[in-house]
C-alpha atoms as one frame of an Amber mdcrd trajectory, in Angstrom:
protein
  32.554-112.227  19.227  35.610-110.429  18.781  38.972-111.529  21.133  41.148
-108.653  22.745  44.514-109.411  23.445  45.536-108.367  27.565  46.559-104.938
  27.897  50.127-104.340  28.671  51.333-102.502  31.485  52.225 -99.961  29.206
  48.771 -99.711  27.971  47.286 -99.476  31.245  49.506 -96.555  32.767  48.646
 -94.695  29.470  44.891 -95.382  30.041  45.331 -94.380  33.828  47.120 -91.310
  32.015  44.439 -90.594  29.735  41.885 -87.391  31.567  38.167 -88.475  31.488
  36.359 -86.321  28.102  35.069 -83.772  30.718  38.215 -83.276  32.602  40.044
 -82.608  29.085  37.778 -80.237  27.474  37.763 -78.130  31.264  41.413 -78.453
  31.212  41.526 -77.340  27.934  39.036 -74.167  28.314  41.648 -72.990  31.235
  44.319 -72.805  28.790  42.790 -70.821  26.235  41.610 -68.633  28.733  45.576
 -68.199  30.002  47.181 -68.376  26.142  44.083 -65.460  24.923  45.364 -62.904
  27.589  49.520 -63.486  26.192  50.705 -62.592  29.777  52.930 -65.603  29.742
  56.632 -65.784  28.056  57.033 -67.491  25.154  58.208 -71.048  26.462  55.553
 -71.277  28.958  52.933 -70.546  26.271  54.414 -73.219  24.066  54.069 -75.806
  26.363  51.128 -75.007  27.397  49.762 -75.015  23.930  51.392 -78.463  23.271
  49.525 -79.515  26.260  46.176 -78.435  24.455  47.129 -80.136  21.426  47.233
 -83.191  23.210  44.230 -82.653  25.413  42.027 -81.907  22.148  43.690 -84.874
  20.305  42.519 -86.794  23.435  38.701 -85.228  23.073  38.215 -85.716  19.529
  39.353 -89.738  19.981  36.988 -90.046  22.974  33.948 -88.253  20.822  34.832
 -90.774  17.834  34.612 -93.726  19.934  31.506 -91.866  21.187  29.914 -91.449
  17.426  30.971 -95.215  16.535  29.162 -96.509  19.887  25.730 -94.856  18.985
  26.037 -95.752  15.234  26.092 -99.258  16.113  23.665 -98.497  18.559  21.262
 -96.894  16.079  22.390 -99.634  13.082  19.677-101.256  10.928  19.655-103.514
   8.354  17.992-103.860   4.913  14.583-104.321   6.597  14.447-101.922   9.016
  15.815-104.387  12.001  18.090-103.346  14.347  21.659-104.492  13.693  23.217
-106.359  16.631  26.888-106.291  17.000  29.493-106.349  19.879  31.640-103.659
  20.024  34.913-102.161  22.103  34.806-101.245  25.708  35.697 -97.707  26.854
  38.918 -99.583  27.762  39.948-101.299  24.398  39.444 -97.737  22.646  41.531
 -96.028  24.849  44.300 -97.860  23.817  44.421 -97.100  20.489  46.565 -94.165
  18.210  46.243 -91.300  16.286  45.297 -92.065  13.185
């Protein structure tokens, strides 16, 4: 079994920080629903694309984690077996940087 070190204080507020998947991808769908009609001035469209950036930055890590969780999940070994293995928490991922 693997040892994680505590999280910081640091770490927590940015997993406190961090929107759930769902709450990222709806947040997300609002603001290229508000960038497609290009009502807004220029600096208020750039932010609110940077915000996107982030949120889909955030959604692609959390579907990663996702996809290594059920290929461990779904693992077997040279005879057919399932492969047991203990892997990250929701919290340890969360935690970690772009790559």
């Amino acid at each position: 079994m693997t040892q994680r070190t505590p999280a910081t204080t640091a770490d927590a507020a940015a997993a406190a920080e961090t929107p759930s998947f769902e709450v990222a991808i709806k947040r997300l769908t609002e603001i290229v629903q508000v960038l497609e009609r290009g009502e807004l001035p220029l600096e208020e469209s750039l932010r609110l694309f940077e915000e996107g950036v982030k949120l889909s930055r955030v959604s692609q890590q959390k579907l990663d984690t996702a996809e290594r969780r059920v290929e461990q999940l779904l693992a077997v070994d040279e005879q057919g077996r399932p492969r047991t293995a203990a892997f990250a928490t929701d919290s340890a991922d969360e935690g970690e940087t772009d790559r």
